[in-house]
C-alpha positions as CSV (number, residue, x, y, z in Angstrom):
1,X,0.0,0.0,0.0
2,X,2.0,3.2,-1.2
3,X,2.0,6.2,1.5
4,X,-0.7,8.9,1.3
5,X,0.5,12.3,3.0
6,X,2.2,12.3,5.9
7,X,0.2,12.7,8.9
8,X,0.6,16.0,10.8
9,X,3.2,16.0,14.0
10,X,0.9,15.1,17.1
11,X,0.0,18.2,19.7
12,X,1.1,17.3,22.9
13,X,-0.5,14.5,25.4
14,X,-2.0,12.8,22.3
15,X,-2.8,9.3,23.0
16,X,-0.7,6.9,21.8
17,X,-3.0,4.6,20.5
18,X,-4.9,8.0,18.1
19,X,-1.0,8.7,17.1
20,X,-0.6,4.9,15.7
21,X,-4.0,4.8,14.3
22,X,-3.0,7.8,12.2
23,X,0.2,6.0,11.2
24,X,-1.5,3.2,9.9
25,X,-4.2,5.2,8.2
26,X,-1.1,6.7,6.3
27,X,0.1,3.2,4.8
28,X,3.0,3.1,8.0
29,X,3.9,0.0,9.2
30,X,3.3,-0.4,13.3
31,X,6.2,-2.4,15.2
32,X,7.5,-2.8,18.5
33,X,10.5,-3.0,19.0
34,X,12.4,-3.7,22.4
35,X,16.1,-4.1,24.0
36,X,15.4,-6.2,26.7
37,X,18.2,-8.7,27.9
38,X,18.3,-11.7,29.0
39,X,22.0,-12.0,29.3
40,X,22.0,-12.1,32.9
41,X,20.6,-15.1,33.5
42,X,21.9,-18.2,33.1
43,X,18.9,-20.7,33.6
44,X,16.5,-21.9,31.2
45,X,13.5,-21.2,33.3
46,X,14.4,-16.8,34.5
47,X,14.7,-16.3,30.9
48,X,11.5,-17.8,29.3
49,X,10.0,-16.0,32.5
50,X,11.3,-12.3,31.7
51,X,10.4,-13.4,27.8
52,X,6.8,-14.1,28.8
53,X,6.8,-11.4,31.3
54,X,7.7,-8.8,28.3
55,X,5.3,-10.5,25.9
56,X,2.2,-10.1,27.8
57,X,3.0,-6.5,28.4
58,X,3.4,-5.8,24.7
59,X,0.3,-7.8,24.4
60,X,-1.9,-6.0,26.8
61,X,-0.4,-2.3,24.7
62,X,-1.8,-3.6,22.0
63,X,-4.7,-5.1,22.5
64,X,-6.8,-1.9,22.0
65,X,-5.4,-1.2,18.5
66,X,-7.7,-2.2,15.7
67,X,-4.9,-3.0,13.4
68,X,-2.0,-5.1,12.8
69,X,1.0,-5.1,14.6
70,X,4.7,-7.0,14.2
71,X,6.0,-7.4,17.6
């Protein structure tokens, strides 16, 4: 889907979820993207933990949106 015009710059204490809906009304693609590490844990079981942990907050954002989104 080629870009239409870019949307306008959001005023200040827009919510986020309006701000992404705009996006994606523009033909932008929506992902999240995040630097969490698991490095410091050396176990199996702390890391699918944190990874699960991470997931269902990223879930819960974007539950509300009514379109998609690559996580």
């Amino acid at each position: 889907m080629p870009r239409q015009n870019k949307p306008e710059k959001p005023a200040c204490g827009c919510n986020v979820y309006n701000v992404l809906k705009d996006l994606h009304k523009h033909g932008y693609k929506v992902v999240i993207v995040t630097n969490e590490s698991v490095e410091r844990f050396i176990n199996e079981k702390p890391i699918r933990n944190t990874l699960l942990k991470k997931a269902g907050r990223i879930e819960a954002f974007c539950r509300p949106c009514d379109f998609p989104i690559q996580v």
